[in-house]
N, C-alpha and C positions, 0 to 999 in steps of 0.2 A: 504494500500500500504506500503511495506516496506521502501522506500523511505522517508516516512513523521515521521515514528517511531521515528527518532533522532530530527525534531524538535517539535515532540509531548511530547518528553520527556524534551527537553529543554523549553519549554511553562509551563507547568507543573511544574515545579521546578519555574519556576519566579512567579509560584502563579497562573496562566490563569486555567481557566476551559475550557479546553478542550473535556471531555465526557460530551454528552448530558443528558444525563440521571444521572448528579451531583443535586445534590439538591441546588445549587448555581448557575446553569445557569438559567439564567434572574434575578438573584439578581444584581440592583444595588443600589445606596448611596449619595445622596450630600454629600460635606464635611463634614457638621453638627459639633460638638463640638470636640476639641477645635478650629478647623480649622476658623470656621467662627462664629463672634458675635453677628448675629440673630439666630441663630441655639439655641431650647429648650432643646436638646438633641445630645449625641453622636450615632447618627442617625447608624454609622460602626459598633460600637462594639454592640448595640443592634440585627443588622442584624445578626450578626454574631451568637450572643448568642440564635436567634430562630431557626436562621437554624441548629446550632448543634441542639437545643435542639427538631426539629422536631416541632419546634410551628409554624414558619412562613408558611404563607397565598400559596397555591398553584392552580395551574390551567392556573395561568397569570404569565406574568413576576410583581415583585415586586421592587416598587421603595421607599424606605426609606428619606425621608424627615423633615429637622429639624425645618420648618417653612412655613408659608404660600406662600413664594417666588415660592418655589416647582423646585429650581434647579437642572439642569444634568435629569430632567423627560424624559426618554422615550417616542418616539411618540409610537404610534398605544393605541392597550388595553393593559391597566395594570392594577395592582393592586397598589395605595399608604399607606406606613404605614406613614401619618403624626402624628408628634412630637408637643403634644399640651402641655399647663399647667396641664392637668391631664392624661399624658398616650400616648397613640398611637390612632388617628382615624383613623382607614377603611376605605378608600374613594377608590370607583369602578367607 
């Protein structure tokens, strides 16, 4: 609809993913480092750095997690990349 163009544009500039077919929709993130002090990791910028680099896990949405608490998780099926002492676990 032409109507929605201007604030799909405006969404988009504040950063929102707005097309479905972005390799960012259903990526989300707890705070993770430095936000929060249980956090093992900067749970954002890792996200960020798979999904440019085409490494992050797809099929599901993915929730990135800097510790066992597992904050901001999305209900239904996902995918978690938890933030352990050695790495990222896969947990489905």
């Amino acid at each position: 609809m032409a109507e929605a163009e201007p604030v799909e544009t405006l969404l988009t500039a504040a950063g929102l993913v707005t097309d479905p077919g972005s390799p960012w929709a259903g990526v989300t993130a707890c705070a993770g480092r430095p936000g929060c002090a249980k956090a093992l990791a900067d749970v954002r910028a890792d996200a960020r750095a798979a999904v440019e680099a085409g490494t992050a896990p797809t099929g599901l949405p993915v929730h990135w997690v800097g510790c066992e608490r597992r904050c901001g998780a999305p209900k239904g099926r996902h995918v978690e990349m938890l933030a352990t002492a050695d790495g990222y676990q896969v947990v489905t």
